[in-house]
C-alpha positions as CSV (number, residue, x, y, z in Angstrom):
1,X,124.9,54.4,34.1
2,X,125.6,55.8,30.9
3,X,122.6,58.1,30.9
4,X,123.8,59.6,34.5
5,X,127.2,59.6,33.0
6,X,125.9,62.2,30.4
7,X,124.1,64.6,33.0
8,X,126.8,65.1,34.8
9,X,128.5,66.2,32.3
10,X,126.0,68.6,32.1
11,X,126.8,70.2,35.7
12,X,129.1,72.6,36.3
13,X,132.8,72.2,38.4
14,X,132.2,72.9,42.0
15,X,135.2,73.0,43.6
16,X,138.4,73.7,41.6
17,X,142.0,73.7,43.6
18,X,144.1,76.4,42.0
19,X,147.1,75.2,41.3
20,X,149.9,75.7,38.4
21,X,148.8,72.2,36.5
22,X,144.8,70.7,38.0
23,X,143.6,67.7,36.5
24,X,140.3,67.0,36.8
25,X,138.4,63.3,37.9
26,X,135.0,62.5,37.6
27,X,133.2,60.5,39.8
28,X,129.6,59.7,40.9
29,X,128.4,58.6,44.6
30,X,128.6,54.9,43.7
31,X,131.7,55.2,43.1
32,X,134.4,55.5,45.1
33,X,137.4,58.3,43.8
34,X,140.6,56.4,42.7
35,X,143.9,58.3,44.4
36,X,145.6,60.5,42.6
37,X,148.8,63.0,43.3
38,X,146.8,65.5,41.6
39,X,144.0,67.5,42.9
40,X,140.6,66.2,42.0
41,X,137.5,68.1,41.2
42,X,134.3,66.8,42.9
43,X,130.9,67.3,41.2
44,X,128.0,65.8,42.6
45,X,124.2,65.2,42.0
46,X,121.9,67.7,42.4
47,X,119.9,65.5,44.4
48,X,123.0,64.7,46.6
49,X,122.4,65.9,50.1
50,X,126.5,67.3,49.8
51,X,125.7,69.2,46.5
52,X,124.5,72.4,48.5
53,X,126.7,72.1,50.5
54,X,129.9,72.3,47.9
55,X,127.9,75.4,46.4
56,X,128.3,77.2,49.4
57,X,132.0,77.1,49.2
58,X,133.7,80.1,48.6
59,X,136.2,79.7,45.8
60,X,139.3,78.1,46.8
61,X,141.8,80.7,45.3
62,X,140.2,83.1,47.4
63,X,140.9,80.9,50.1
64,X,143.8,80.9,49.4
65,X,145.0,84.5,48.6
66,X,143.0,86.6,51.5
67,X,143.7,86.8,54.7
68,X,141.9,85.3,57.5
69,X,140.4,88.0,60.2
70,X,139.0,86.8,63.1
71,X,137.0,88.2,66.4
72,X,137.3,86.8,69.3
73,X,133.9,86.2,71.4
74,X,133.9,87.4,75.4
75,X,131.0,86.7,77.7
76,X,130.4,90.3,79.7
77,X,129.4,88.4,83.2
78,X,126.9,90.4,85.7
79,X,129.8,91.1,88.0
80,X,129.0,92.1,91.9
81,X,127.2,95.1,92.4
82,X,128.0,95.0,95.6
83,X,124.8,95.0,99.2
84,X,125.5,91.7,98.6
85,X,123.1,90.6,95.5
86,X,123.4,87.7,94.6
87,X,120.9,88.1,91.4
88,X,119.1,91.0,89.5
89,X,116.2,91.1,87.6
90,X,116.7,92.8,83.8
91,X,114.1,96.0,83.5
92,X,115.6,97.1,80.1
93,X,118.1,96.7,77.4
94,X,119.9,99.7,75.8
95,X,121.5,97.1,72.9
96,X,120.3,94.7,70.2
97,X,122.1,91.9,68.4
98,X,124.8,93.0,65.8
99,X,125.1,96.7,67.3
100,X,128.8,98.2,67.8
101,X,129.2,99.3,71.5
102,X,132.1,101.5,73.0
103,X,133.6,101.2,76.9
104,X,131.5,102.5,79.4
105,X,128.4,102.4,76.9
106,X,124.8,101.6,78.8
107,X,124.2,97.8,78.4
108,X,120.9,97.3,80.2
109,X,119.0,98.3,83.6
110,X,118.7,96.0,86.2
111,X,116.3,95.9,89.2
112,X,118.4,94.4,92.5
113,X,116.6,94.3,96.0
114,X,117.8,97.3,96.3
115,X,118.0,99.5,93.8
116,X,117.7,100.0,90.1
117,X,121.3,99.7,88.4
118,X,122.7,100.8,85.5
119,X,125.2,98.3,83.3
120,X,128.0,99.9,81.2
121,X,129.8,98.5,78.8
122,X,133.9,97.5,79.6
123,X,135.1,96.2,76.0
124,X,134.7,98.0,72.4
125,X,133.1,95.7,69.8
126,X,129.9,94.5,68.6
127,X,126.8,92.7,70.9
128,X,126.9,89.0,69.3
129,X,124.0,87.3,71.5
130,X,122.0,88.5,74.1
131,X,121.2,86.2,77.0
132,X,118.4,87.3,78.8
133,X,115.1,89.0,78.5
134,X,113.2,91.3,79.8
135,X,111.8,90.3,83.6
136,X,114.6,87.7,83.4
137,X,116.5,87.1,86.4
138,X,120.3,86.9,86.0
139,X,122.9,85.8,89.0
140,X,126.1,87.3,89.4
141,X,128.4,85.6,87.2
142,X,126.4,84.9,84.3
143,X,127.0,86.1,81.0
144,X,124.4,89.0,80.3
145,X,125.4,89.8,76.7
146,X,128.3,88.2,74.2
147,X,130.5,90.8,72.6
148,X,132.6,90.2,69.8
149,X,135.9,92.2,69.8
150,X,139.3,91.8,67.6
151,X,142.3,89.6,67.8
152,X,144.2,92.8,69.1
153,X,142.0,93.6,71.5
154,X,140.9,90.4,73.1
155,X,145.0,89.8,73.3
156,X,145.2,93.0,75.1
157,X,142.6,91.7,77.8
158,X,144.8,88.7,78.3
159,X,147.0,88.5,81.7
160,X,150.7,89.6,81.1
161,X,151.5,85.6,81.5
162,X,150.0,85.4,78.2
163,X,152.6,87.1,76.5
164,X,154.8,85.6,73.7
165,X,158.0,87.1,74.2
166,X,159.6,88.5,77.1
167,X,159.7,92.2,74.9
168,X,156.4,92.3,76.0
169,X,156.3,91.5,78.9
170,X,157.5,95.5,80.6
171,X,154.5,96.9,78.2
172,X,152.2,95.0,80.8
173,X,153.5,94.4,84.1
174,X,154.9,98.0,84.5
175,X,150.9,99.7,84.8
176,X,149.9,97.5,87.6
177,X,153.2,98.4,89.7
178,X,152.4,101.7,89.2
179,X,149.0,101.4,89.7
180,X,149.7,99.5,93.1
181,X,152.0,102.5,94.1
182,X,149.7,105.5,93.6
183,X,146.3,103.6,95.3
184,X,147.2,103.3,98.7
185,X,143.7,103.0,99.3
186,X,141.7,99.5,100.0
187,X,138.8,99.0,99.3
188,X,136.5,96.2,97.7
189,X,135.4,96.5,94.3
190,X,131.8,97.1,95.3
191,X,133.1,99.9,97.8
192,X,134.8,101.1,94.5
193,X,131.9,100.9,92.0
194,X,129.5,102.7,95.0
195,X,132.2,105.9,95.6
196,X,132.2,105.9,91.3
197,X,129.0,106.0,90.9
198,X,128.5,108.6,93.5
199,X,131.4,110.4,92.5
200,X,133.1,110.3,95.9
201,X,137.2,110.8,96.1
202,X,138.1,107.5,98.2
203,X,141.5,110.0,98.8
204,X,138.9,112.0,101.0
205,X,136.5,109.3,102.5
206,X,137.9,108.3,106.1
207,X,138.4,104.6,106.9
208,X,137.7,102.9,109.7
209,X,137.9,99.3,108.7
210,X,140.4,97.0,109.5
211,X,144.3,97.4,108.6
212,X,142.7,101.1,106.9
213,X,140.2,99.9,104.4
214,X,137.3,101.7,103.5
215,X,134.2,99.9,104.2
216,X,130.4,100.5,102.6
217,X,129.5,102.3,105.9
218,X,132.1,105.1,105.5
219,X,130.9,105.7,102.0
220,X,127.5,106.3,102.9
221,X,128.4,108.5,106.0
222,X,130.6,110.3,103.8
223,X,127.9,110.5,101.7
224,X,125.1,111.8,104.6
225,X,127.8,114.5,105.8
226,X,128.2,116.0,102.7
227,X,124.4,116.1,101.6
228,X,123.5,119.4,103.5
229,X,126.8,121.3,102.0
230,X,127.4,119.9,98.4
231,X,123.7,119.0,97.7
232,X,121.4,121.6,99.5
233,X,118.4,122.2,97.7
234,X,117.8,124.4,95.2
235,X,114.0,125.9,95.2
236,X,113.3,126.5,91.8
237,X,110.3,125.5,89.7
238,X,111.4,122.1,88.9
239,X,111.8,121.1,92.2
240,X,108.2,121.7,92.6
241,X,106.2,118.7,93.3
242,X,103.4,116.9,95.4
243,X,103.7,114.0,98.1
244,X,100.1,113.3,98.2
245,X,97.0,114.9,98.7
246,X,97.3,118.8,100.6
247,X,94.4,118.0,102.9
248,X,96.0,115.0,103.9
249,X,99.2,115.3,107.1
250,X,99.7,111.4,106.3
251,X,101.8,112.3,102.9
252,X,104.5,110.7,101.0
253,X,103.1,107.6,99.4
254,X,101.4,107.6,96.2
255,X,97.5,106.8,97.0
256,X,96.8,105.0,93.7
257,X,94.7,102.0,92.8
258,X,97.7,99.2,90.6
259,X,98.1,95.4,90.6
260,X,101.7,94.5,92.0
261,X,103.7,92.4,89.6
262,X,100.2,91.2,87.7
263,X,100.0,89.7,84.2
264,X,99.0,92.4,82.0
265,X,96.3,89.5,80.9
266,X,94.9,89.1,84.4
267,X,94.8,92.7,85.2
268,X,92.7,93.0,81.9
269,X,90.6,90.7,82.9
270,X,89.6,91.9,86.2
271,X,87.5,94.7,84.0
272,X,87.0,92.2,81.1
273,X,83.4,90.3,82.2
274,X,83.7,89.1,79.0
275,X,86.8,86.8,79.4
276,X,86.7,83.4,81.3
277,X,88.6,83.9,84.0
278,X,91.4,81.4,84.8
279,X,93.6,81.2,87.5
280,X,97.3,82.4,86.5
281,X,100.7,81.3,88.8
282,X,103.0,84.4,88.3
283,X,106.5,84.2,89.6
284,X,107.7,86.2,93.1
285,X,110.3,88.6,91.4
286,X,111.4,92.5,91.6
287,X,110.7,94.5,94.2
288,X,107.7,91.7,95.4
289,X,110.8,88.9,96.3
290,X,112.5,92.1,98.1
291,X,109.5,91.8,100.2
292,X,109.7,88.4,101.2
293,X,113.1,88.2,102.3
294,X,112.4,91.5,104.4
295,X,109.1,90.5,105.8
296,X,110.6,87.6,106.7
297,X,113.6,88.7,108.6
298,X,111.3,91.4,110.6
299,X,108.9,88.6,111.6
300,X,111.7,86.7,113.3
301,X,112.0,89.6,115.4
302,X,110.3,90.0,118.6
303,X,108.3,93.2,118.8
304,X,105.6,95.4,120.6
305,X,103.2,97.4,119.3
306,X,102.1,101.0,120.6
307,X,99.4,103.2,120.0
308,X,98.8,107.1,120.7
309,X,96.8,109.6,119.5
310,X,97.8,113.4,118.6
311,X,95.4,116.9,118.5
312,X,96.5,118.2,115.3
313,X,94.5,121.9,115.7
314,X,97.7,124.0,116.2
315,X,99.2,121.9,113.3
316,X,96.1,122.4,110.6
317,X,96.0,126.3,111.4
318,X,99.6,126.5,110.4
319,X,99.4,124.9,107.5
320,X,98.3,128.0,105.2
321,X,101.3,129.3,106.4
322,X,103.8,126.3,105.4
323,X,101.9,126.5,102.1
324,X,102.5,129.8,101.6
325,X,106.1,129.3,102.2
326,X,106.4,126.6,99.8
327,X,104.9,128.8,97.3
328,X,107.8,131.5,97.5
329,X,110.2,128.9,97.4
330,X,108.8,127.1,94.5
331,X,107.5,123.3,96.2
332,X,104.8,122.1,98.1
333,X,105.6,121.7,101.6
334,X,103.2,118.9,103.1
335,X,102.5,117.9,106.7
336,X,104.7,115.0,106.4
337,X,107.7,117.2,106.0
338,X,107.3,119.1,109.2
339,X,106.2,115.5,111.3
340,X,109.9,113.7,109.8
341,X,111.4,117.0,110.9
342,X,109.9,117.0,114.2
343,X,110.8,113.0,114.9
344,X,114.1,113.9,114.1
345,X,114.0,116.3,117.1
346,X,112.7,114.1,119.3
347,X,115.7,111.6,118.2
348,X,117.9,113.7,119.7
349,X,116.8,113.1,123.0
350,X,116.2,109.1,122.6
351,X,119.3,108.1,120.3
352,X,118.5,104.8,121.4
353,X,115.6,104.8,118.9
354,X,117.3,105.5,115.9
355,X,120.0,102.8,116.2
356,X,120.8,99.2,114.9
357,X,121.2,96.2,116.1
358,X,123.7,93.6,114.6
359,X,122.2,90.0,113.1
360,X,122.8,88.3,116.5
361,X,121.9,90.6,118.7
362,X,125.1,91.2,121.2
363,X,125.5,95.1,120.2
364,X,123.3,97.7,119.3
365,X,124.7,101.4,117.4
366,X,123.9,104.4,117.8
367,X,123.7,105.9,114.5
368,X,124.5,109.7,114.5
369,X,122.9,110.8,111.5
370,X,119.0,110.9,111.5
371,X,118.3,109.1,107.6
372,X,114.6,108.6,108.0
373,X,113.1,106.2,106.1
374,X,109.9,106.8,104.7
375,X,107.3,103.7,103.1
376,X,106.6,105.0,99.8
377,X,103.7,103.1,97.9
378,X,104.5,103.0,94.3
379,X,103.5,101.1,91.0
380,X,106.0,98.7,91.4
381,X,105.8,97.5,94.9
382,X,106.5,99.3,98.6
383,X,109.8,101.3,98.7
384,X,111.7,102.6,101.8
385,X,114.3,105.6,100.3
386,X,115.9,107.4,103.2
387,X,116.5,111.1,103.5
388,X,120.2,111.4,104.5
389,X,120.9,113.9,107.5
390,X,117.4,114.9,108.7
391,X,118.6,116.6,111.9
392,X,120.7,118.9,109.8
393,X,117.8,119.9,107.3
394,X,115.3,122.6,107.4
395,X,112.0,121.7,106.8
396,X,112.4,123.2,103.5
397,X,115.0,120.9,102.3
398,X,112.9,118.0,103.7
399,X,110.2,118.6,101.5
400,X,112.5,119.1,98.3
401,X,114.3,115.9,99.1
402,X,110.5,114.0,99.6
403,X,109.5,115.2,95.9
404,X,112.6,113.9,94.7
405,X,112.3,110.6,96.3
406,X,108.8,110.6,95.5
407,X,109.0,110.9,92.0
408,X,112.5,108.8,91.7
409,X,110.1,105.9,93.6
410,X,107.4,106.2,90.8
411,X,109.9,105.8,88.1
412,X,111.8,103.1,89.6
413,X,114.9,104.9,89.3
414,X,116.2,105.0,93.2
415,X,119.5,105.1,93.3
416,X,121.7,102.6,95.9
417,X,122.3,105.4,98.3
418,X,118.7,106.4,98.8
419,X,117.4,103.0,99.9
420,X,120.7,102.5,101.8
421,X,121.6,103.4,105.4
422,X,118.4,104.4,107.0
423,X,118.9,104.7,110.7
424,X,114.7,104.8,111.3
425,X,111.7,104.5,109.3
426,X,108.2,105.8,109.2
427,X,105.0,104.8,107.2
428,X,101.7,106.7,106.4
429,X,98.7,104.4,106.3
430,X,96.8,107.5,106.3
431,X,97.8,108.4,103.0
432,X,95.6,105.4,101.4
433,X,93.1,105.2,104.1
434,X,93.0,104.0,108.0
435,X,93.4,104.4,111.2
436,X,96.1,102.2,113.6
437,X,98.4,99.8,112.0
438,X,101.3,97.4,113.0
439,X,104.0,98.2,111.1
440,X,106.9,96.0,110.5
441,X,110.6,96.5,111.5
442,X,113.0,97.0,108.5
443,X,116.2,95.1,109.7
444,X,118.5,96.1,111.3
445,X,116.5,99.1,112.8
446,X,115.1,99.0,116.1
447,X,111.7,101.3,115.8
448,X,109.1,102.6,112.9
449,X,106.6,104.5,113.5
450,X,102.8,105.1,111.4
451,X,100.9,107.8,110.9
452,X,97.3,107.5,110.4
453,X,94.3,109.7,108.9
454,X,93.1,112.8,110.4
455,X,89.7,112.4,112.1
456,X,87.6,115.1,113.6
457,X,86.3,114.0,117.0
458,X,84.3,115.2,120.1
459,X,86.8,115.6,122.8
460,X,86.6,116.8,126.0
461,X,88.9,120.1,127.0
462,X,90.6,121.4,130.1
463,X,87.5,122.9,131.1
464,X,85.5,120.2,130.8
465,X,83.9,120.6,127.3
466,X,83.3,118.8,124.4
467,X,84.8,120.7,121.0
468,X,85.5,119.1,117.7
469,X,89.1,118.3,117.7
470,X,91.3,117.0,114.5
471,X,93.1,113.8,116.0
472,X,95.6,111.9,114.4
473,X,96.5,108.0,115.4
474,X,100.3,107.2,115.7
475,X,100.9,103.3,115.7
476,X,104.7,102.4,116.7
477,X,107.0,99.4,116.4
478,X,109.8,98.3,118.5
479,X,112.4,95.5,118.8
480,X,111.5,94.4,122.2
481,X,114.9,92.8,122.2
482,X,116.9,96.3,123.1
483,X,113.5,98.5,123.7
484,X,111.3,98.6,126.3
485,X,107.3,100.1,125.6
486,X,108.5,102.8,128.4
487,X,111.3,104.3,126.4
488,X,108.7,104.5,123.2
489,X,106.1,105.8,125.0
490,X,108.5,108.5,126.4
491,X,109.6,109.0,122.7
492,X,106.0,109.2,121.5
493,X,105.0,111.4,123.8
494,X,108.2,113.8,123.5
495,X,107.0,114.1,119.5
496,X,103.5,114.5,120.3
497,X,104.2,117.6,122.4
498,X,106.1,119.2,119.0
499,X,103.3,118.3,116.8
500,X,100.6,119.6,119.4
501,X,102.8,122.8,119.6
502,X,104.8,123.5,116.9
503,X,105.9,126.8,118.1
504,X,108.1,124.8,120.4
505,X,110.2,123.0,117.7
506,X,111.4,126.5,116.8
507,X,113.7,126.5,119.9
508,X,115.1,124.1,119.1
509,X,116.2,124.3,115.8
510,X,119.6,124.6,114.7
């Protein structure tokens, strides 16, 4: 005892209270301190599993003569986005641990089943823990990122029931009357964060929901009717821009060779002979489980399928002279534009095609405005963006907006609006190859039609001949719940005369 007496003598004072008069005790770990009045100093064995510990203390007359500061921690929570998503999947993060972030700062990017969304920032402070990677999926509600902010202003976020004296109180409750007084306006939050992000006046957006709210629907028609007026195209050069291949009339999708939602390890080793190959379980996410749910809703529909065929002679001949137009006005104008332009037309005279039909089936609208879906095949998956307001277009601005969508699609950048409100859709199987298809219904529309590859065929004439003649096959979809194959015969038949002649869409154009 002596002997451990004598080295710890040796060791420095670890803790020291400052006071006026500190007396100083002694003691080993088997031994247990006697009381005293008087502050004690502690010293302990280096092998002592509390001697680290005690070295990691900060003085105590620091302790004693600074201030304490301290942050307050807030979860930022994936609030609704509105389209009612219920979960997102994270595509990238604009923020690391420990950086200081201002309001309305990019957070991260998020993938929904809609569209790809863009998370600002509502406090200032500094990112304290990140929650999620990328390819994660969060819910609405969950904590995306923790930020660290002050004392002043996490006080500041607290309600005005919060406050400590009544002094305070009129610094608080005064903002929200006003607030209340000057937006006579309701709408929901999402409703809100969709005419922000669109930059829509809700002051000018009629409303037609109950008791005068404005619903999602009058945002997106408010939206439509202004396209051809604030937003008409501007033909310059970097509008300019291809839907597909130029020989092709089937364009719009991207004909390219990709594995959907595939391990970067099992796409290697499909060229990798070398590898073992294993088999891999990857999980149904992104654009993929968008899929699902919509397949699945469209196969509990009841439909018919209907096939046609269209002489597209008249249409390849003018086709030098729609490229030569497209030249002057600085974009590519592709077969595709004038055939969505030409359904549109034919809409006109069978509105009950481009309509929807609520989830039980007891009323069907009639939409007015012609946004016409088109299947785009992309990297990521199979996208549906709409163009807003066909019927109002000229083929010209059809064929800027498709390069837009077209290269928004490949960069997974569509925006709510585009893949929102489309009144009737149509796909090109041609574009990648084939004939007839069966395409599906996309919920809640009522028809979608598909366009097939040119072939050149031996057909008999009016005078009895046989001359090679470019055909094109047209497969259509209907809900056989409110359509009959009469009314989409008609329909197809009514579009097949505009394609066959397209002088005769001129008369009719606005």
């Amino acid at each position: 005892m002596s002997a451990l007496r004598r080295t710890l003598k040796l060791l420095p004072v670890i803790h020291r209270q400052s006071v006026p008069h500190t007396s100083y005790r002694l003691y080993t770990p088997f031994q247990q301190p006697t009381p005293v009045k008087r502050p004690r100093v502690v010293a302990t064995c280096p092998s002592s599993p509390y001697h680290k510990r005690l070295n990691n203390l900060p003085r105590s007359r620091d302790l004693q003569t600074s201030a304490s500061h301290h942050a307050s921690v807030i979860p930022f929570k994936l609030s609704d986005i509105g389209e009612g998503i219920a979960e997102v999947t994270i595509k990238e993060w604009y923020v690391e641990v420990g950086d200081e972030v201002l309001q309305f700062d990019n957070i991260c990017e998020v993938q929904s089943d809609k569209a790809t969304v863009t998370i600002t920032c509502r406090y200032d402070g500094k990112i304290s823990a990140i929650h999620f990677g990328v390819d994660d999926i969060c819910k609405v509600g969950q904590a995306l990122v923790d930020i660290e902010v002050s004392d002043a202003e996490s006080e500041n976020l607290k309600p005005s029931v919060n406050a400590k004296t009544p002094a305070e109180e009129p610094t608080v409750i005064p903002p929200k009357v006003i607030e209340v007084e000057k937006k006579e306006i309701l709408a929901a939050p999402a409703v809100r964060k969709l005419a922000a992000d669109n930059k829509v006046d809700l002051s000018k957006v009629p409303a037609t929901g109950k008791g005068g709210r404005i619903t999602k629907e009058d945002i997106l028609t408010y939206i439509s009717t202004t396209t051809a007026s604030r937003h008409r195209p501007n033909y310059t050069e970097s509008t300019r821009g291809s839907t597909g291949d130029e020989d092709s009339p089937t364009v719009g999708e991207i004909p390219t060779a990709h594995f959907y939602n595939t391990p970067s390890s099992l796409a290697a080793s499909s060229t990798d002979h070398s590898e073992s190959h294993r088999d891999q379980t990857i999980e149904i996410k992104g654009i993929a489980k968008v899929m699902v749910s919509t397949m699945t809703a469209a196969q509990a529909v009841p439909r018919f399928t209907f096939h046609d065929e269209y002489d597209v002679n008249n249409l390849l001949q003018l086709k030098k002279f729609m490229k030569e137009m497209g030249k002057q006005n600085g974009i590519k104008i592709t077969f595709m534009s004038f055939l969505i332009k030409a359904a549109s037309q034919a809409l006109l005279q069978f509105p009950m095609i481009n309509a929807h039909v609520n989830s039980d089936c007891t009323a069907i609208t009639y939409k007015a405005s012609h946004n016409i879906g088109i299947a785009t095949d992309t990297p990521h998956g199979l996208m549906v963006p709409n163009i807003k307001n066909v019927q109002s277009l000229t083929i010209l601005d059809i064929a800027t907006e498709l390069s837009r969508l077209k290269d928004l699609s490949a960069a997974n950048k569509l925006s709510t609006v585009d893949v929102t409100g489309g009144t009737f859709s149509l796909s090109n199987v041609g574009a990648v190859g084939g004939t007839y298809a069966t395409p599906m219904l996309v919920v809640p529309e009522v028809c979608i039609g598909a366009f097939g590859a040119i072939q050149t065929r031996p057909v008999y004439n009016h005078e009895g001949d046989i001359v090679p003649t470019n055909v094109m096959s047209v497969s259509w979809s209907g809900d056989h719940r409110v359509l009959d194959g009469a009314t989409v015969a008609r329909y197809s038949n009514t579009l097949r005369s505009y394609v066959e002649n397209p002088s005769k869409l001129l008369f009719y154009l606005k």
